[in-house]
MARKE-764974 format. One record per residue: z, y, x of N, C-alpha, C in turn; residue in three letters. Coordinates in steps of 0.05 Angstrom, whole numbers, plus 32768, in hexadecimal, padded with zeros to 4 digits. Atoms other than C-alpha are relative to their C-alpha. Example, Ala and Ser with C-alpha at 12.3 -4.5 7.8 and 13.67 -1.06 7.14 Angstrom:
% MARKE-764974
+------+------+------+------+------+------+------+------+------+------+
:  nc3 :  nc2 :  nc1 : cac3 : cac2 : cac1 :  cc3 :  cc2 :  cc1 : rest :
+------+------+------+------+------+------+------+------+------+------+
: 8000 : 7FE8 : 8012 : 809C : 7FA6 : 80F6 : 8000 : 8018 : 8012 :  ALA :
: 7FFF : 7FE8 : 7FF0 : 808F : 7FEB : 8111 : 800E : 8016 : 7FF1 :  SER :
+------+------+------+------+------+------+------+------+------+------+
//
This chain:
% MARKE-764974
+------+------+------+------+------+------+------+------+------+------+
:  nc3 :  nc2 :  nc1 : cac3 : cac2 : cac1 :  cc3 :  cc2 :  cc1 : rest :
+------+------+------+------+------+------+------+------+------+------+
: 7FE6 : 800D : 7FFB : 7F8A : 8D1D : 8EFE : 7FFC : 7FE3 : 800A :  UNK :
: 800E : 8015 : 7FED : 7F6A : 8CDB : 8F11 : 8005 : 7FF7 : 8015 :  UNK :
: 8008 : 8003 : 7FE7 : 7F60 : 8CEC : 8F51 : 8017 : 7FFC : 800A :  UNK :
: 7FE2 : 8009 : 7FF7 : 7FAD : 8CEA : 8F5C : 800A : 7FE6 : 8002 :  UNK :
: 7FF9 : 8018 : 8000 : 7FAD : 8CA3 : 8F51 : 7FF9 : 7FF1 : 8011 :  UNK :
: 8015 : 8002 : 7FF4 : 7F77 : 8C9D : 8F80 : 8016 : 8008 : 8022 :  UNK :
: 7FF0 : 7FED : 7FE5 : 7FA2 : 8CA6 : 8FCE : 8003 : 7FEC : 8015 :  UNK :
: 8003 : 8010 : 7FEB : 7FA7 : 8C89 : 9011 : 7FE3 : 8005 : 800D :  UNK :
: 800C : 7FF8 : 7FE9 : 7F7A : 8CB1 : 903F : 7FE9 : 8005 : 7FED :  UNK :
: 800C : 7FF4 : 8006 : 7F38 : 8CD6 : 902F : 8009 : 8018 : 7FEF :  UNK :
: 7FF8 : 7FE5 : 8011 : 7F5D : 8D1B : 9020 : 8015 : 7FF7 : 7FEA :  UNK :
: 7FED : 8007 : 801B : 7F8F : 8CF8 : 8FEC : 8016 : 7FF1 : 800C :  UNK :
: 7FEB : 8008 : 7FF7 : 7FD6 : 8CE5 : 9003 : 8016 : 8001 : 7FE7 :  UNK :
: 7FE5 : 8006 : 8010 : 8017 : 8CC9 : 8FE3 : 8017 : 7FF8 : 800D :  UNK :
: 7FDE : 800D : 7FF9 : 8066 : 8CBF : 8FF6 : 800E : 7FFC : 7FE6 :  UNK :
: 7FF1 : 8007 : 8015 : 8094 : 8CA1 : 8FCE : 801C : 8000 : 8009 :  UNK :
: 7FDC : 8000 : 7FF8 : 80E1 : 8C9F : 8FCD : 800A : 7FE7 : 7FF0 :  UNK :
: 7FFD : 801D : 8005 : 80FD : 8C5B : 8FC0 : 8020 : 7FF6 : 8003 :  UNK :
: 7FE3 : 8004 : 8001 : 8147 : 8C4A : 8FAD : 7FFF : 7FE5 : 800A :  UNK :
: 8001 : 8019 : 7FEE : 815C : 8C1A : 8FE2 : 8011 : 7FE7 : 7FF3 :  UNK :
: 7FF2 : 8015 : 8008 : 818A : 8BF1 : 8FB1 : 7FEA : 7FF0 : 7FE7 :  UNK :
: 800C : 8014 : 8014 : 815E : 8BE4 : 8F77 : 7FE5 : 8000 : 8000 :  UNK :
: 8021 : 7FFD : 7FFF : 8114 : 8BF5 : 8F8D : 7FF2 : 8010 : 7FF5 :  UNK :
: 8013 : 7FF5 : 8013 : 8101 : 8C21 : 8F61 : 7FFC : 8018 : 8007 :  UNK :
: 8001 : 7FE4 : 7FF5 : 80DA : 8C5B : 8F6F : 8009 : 8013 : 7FF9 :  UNK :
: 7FF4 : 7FE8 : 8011 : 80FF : 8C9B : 8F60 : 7FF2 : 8017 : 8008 :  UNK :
: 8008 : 7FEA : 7FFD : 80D1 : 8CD0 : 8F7E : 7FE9 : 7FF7 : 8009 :  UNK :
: 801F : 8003 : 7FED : 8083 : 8CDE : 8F8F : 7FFB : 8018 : 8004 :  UNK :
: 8010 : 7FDA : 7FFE : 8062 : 8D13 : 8FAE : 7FE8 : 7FF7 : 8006 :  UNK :
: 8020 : 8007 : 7FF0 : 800D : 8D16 : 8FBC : 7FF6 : 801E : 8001 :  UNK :
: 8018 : 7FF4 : 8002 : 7FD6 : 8D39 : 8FCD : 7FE1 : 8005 : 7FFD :  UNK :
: 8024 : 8009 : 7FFD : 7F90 : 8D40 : 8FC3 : 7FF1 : 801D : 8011 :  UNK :
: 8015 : 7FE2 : 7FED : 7F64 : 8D6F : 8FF1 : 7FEF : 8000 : 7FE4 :  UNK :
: 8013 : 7FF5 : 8011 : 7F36 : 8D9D : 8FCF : 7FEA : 7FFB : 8005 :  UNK :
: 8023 : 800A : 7FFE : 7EEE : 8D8D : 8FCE : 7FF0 : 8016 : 8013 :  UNK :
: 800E : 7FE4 : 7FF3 : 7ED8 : 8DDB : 8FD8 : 8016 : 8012 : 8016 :  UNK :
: 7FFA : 7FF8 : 7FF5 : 7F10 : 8DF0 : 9003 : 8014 : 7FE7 : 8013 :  UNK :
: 7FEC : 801E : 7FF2 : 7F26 : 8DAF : 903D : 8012 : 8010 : 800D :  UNK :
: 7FEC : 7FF9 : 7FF8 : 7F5B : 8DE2 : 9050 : 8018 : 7FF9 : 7FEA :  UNK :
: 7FEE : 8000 : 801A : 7F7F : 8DDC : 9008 : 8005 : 7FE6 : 7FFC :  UNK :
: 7FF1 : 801F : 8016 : 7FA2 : 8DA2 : 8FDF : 8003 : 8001 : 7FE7 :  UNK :
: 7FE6 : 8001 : 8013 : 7FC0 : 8D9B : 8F9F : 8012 : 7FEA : 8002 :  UNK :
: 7FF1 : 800E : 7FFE : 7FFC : 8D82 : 8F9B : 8017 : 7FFB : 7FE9 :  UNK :
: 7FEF : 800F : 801F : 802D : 8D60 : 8F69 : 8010 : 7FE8 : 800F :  UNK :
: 7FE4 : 8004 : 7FFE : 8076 : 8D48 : 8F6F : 8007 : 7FF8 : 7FE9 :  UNK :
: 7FE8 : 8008 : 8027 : 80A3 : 8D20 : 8F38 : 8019 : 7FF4 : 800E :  UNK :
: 7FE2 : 800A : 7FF7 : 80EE : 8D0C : 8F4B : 8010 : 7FFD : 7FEA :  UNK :
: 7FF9 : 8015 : 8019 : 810E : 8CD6 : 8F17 : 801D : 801F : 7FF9 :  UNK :
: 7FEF : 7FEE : 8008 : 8144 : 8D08 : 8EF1 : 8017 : 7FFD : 800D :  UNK :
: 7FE6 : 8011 : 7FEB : 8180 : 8CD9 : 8F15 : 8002 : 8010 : 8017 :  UNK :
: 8002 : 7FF7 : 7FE2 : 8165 : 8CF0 : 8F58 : 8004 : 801B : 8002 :  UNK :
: 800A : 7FEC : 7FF5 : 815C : 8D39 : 8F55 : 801E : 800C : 8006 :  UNK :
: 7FE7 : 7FEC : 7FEC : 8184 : 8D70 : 8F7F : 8011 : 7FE6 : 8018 :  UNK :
: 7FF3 : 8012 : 7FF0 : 8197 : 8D32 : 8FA5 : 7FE1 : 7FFC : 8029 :  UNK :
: 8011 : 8003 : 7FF5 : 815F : 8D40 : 8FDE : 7FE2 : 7FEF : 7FFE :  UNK :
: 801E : 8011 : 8004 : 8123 : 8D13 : 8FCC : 7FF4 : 800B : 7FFE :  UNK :
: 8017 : 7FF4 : 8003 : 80F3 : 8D44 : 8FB6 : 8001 : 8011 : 801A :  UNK :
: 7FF9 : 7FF0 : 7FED : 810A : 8D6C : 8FF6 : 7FEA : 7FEE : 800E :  UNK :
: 8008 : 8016 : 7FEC : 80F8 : 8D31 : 9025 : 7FE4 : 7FF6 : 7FF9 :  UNK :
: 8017 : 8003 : 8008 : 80B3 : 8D20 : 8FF8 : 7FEE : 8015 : 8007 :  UNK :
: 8011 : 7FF0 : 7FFB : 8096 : 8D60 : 9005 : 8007 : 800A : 801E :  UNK :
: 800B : 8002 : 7FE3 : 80A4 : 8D66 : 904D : 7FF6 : 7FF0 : 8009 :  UNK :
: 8012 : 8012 : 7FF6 : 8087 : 8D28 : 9058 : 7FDF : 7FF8 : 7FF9 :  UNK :
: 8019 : 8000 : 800B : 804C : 8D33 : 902C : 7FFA : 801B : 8015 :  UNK :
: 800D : 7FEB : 7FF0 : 8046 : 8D74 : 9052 : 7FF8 : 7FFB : 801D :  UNK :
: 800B : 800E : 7FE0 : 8045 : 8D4F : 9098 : 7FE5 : 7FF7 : 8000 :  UNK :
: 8011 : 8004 : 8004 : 800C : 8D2C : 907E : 7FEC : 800F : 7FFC :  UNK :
: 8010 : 7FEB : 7FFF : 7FEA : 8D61 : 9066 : 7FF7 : 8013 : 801A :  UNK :
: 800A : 7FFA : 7FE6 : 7FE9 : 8D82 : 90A5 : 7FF0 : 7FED : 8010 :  UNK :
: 8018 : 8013 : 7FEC : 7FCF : 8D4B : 90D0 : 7FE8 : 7FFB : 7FFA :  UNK :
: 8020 : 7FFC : 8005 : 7F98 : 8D4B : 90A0 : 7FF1 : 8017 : 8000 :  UNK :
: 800F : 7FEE : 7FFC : 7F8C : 8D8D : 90AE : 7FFC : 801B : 7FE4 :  UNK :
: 7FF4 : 7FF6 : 8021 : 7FA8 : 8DAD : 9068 : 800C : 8017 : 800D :  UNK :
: 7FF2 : 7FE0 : 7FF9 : 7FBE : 8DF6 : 9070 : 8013 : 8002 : 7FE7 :  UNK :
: 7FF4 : 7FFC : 801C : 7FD5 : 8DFD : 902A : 8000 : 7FF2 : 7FEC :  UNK :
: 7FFD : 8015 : 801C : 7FF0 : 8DD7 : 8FE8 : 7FFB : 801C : 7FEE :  UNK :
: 7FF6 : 7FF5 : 801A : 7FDE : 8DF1 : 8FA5 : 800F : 7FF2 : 7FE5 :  UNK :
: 7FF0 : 800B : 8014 : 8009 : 8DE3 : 8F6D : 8002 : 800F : 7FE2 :  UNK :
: 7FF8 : 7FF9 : 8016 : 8012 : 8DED : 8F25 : 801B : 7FFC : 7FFC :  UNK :
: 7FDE : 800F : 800D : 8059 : 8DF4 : 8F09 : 8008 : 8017 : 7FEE :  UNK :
: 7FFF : 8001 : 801C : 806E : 8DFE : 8EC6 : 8023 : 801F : 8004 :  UNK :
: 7FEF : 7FED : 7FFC : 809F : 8E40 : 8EB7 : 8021 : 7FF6 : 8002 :  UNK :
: 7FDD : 800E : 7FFA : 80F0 : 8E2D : 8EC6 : 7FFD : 7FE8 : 8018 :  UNK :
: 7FFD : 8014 : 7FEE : 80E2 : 8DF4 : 8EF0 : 8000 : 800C : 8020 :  UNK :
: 7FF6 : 7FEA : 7FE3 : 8103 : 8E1E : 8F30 : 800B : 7FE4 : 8017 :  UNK :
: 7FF5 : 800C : 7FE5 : 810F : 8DE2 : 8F53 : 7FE6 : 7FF6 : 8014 :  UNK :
: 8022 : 800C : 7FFC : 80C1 : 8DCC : 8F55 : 7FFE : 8019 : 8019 :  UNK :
: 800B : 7FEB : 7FEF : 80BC : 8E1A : 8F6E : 800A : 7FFE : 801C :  UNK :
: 7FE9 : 8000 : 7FE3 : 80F2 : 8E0C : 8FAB : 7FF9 : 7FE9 : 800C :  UNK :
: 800D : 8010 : 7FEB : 80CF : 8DD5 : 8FC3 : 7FF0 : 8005 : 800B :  UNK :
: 8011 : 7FF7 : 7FF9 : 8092 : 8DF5 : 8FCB : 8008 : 8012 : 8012 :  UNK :
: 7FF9 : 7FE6 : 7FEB : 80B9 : 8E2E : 8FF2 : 7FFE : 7FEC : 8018 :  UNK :
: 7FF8 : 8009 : 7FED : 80CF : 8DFE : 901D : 7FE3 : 7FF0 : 8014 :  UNK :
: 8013 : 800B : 7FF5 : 808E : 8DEA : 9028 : 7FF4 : 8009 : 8016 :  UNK :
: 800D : 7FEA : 7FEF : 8075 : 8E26 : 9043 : 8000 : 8019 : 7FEA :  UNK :
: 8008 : 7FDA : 800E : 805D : 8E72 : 9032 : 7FF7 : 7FFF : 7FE4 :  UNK :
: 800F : 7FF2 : 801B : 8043 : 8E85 : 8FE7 : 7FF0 : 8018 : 8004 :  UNK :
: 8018 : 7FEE : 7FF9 : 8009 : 8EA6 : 8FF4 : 7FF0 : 800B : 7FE7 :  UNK :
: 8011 : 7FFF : 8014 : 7FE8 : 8EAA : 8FB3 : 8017 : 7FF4 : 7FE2 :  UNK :
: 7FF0 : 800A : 8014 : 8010 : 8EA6 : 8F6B : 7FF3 : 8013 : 7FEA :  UNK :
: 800C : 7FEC : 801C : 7FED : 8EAE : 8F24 : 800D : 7FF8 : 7FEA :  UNK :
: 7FFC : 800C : 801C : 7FF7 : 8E94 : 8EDC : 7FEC : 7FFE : 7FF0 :  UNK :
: 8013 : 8004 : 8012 : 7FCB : 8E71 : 8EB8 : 800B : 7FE3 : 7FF4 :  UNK :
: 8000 : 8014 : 800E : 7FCA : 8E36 : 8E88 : 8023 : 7FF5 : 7FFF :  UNK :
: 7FDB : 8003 : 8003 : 801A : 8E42 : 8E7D : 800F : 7FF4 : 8012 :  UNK :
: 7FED : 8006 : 7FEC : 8026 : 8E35 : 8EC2 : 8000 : 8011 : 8013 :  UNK :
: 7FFC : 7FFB : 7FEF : 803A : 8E50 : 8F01 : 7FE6 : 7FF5 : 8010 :  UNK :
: 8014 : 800E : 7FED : 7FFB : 8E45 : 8F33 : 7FFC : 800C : 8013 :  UNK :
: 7FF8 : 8000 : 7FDD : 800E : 8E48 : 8F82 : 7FF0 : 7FF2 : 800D :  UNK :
: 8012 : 8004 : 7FEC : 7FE9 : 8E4C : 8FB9 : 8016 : 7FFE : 8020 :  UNK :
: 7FEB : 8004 : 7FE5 : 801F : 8E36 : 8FFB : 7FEE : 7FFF : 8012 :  UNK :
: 8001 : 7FFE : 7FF8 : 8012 : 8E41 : 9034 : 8010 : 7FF1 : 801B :  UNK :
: 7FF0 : 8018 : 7FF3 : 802D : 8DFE : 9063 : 800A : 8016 : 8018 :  UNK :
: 7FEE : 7FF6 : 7FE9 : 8061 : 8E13 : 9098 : 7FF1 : 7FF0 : 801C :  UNK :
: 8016 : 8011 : 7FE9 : 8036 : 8DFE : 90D9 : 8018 : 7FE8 : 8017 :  UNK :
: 7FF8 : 8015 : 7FF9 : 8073 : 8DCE : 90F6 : 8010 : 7FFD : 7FDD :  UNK :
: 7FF5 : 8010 : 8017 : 809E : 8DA7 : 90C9 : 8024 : 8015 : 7FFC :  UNK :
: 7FEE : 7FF6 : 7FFD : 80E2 : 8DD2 : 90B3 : 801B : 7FEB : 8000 :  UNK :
: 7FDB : 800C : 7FFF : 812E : 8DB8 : 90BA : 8008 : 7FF6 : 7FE7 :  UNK :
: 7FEC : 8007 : 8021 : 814B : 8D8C : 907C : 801C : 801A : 7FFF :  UNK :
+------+------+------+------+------+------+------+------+------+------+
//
C-alpha cells in the first residue's frame, strides 16, 4: 500500500477532484503498474461521501484511465469489497471485465481499458 503514496510518473499515477469553493479534495483515483505484468495496474478510487453519485468518481477514472493508456496500461486490477456496486460501475465504465474471482472477502477484477476514452 505504500507504493500508492508513492505517484507522479514511473508506472504510478494520481487525479484528484477538488471542490472549487473550499479546496478540499473530495475524490482520488491512482495507479500503480505491475512489476511482472507492465500491461496491468492496480487501481484504487475514494470519493468524500458528500460527493458521490454526483459524477466525480466517473470523471477520476476516465482520467486515470487516459493516463493509463498513454503509459501503455491495457488493464486495471481492482479489489472491491461485496455491496459496493458503485466501485463495480466505475470499473465497467472503464472498460471489459475480463477476469473476476473472490478472495480475501473481496471482489478481485481484472478490466480490460476501453482503447479510446468513452462519452460522460
Amino acid at each position: 500500500m505504500d507504493s500508492f503514496a508513492d505517484v507522479g510518473g514511473r508506472g504510478r499515477e494520481a487525479v484528484a477532484a477538488v471542490d472549487l469553493v473550499t479546496g478540499a479534495v473530495v475524490g482520488t483515483a491512482r495507479f500503480v503498474r505491475d512489476g511482472d505484468d507492465p500491461l496491468s495496474a492496480e487501481v484504487a478510487f475514494e470519493v468524500v461521501d458528500d460527493c458521490q453519485r454526483h459524477g466525480v468518481g466517473r470523471k477520476l477514472v476516465s482520467e486515470l484511465s487516459s493516463l493509463a493508456r498513454r503509459e501503455g496500461i491495457e488493464r486495471f486490477r481492482a479489489a472491491i469489497v461485496p455491496g459496493n456496486e458503485s466501485a463495480f460501475a466505475l470499473l465497467l465504465r472503464a472498460g471489459r471485465v475480463v477476469s473476476s474471482t473472490f478472495s480475501d472477502g473481496a471482489h478481485q477484477l481484472v478490466v480490460e481499458l476501453h482503447s479510446a476514452p468513452r462519452a460522460a
